[in-house]
N, C-alpha and C positions, 0 to 999 in steps of 0.2 A: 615231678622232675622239673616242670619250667620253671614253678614258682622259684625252683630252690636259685637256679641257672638267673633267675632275676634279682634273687637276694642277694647271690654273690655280685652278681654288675652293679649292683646298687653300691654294697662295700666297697666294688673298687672304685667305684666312682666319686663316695664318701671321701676314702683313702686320696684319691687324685686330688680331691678340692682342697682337704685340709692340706696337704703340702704345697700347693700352690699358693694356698695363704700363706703359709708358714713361709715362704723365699721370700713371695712379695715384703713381709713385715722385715725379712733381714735383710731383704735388698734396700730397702727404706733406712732400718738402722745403717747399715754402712754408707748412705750417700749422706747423712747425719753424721754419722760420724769421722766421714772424711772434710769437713768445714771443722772440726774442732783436732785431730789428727794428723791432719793431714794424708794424703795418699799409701806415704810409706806406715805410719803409724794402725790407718784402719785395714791394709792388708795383714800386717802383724798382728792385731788383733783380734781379727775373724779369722786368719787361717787361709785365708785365701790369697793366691799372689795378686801382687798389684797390677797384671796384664787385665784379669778379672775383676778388680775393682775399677779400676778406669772404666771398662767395660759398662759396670752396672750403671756408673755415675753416670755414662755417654748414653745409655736406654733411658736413665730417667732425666735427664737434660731434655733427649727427642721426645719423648714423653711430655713432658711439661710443654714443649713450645708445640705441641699438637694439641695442647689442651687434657689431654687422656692421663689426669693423674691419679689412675687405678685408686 
Protein backbone atom coordinates (compact mmCIF):
# COMPACT_ATOMS: atom_id res chain seq x y z
CA UNK A 1 0.00 0.00 0.00
CA UNK A 2 2.82 2.76 0.68
CA UNK A 3 4.64 1.89 -2.33
CA UNK A 4 1.46 2.49 -4.25
CA UNK A 5 0.65 6.03 -1.98
CA UNK A 6 4.47 6.96 -3.19
CA UNK A 7 3.97 6.15 -6.84
CA UNK A 8 0.93 8.18 -6.92
CA UNK A 9 2.97 11.37 -4.98
CA UNK A 10 5.63 10.80 -7.34
CA UNK A 11 2.85 11.23 -10.45
CA UNK A 12 1.64 14.05 -8.98
CA UNK A 13 4.65 15.59 -8.42
CA UNK A 14 5.76 14.66 -12.12
CA UNK A 15 2.26 16.19 -13.28
CA UNK A 16 3.18 19.64 -10.93
CA UNK A 17 6.73 19.90 -12.66
CA UNK A 18 5.72 19.37 -16.06
CA UNK A 19 3.05 22.31 -15.92
CA UNK A 20 5.05 24.45 -14.16
CA UNK A 21 7.46 24.11 -17.05
CA UNK A 22 4.83 24.28 -19.50
CA UNK A 23 3.59 28.26 -17.96
CA UNK A 24 7.17 29.12 -17.50
CA UNK A 25 7.82 28.49 -21.43
CA UNK A 26 4.45 30.34 -22.26
CA UNK A 27 4.95 32.95 -19.81
CA UNK A 28 8.47 33.44 -21.72
CA UNK A 29 6.61 33.11 -25.10
CA UNK A 30 4.27 35.89 -24.33
CA UNK A 31 6.87 38.58 -22.85
CA UNK A 32 8.57 37.61 -26.58
CA UNK A 33 5.82 38.15 -27.86
CA UNK A 34 4.55 41.17 -26.60
CA UNK A 35 8.04 43.28 -28.02
CA UNK A 36 6.87 42.13 -31.39
CA UNK A 37 2.81 42.50 -30.63
CA UNK A 38 2.51 44.53 -28.72
CA UNK A 39 0.35 44.27 -25.45
CA UNK A 40 -3.01 44.26 -27.07
CA UNK A 41 -1.92 41.96 -29.83
CA UNK A 42 -0.02 39.11 -27.45
CA UNK A 43 -3.22 39.13 -25.20
CA UNK A 44 -5.32 38.46 -28.29
CA UNK A 45 -3.14 35.88 -29.22
CA UNK A 46 -2.73 33.85 -26.13
CA UNK A 47 -6.21 34.23 -24.92
CA UNK A 48 -5.37 35.87 -22.06
CA UNK A 49 -6.54 39.41 -21.17
CA UNK A 50 -4.05 42.05 -21.19
CA UNK A 51 -4.59 42.74 -17.14
CA UNK A 52 -2.66 39.26 -17.16
CA UNK A 53 -0.27 39.85 -19.70
CA UNK A 54 1.08 43.04 -18.29
CA UNK A 55 1.16 40.87 -15.24
CA UNK A 56 3.52 38.11 -16.65
CA UNK A 57 5.80 40.91 -18.36
CA UNK A 58 5.86 42.87 -14.74
CA UNK A 59 7.01 39.05 -13.04
CA UNK A 60 9.60 38.81 -15.68
CA UNK A 61 10.81 42.47 -15.67
CA UNK A 62 11.32 41.75 -11.51
CA UNK A 63 12.78 38.76 -12.37
CA UNK A 64 15.40 39.83 -14.58
CA UNK A 65 16.53 42.91 -12.42
CA UNK A 66 16.70 40.22 -9.45
CA UNK A 67 18.88 38.38 -11.58
CA UNK A 68 16.42 35.03 -11.29
CA UNK A 69 15.91 34.36 -15.07
CA UNK A 70 14.27 31.01 -14.42
Amino acid sequence: MSRTMSGVAETVRDVVDTYKEARRDRDATIVAAVEVLGQKGAAEASGLSRRRVRRIVAEAEAAARQGDLR
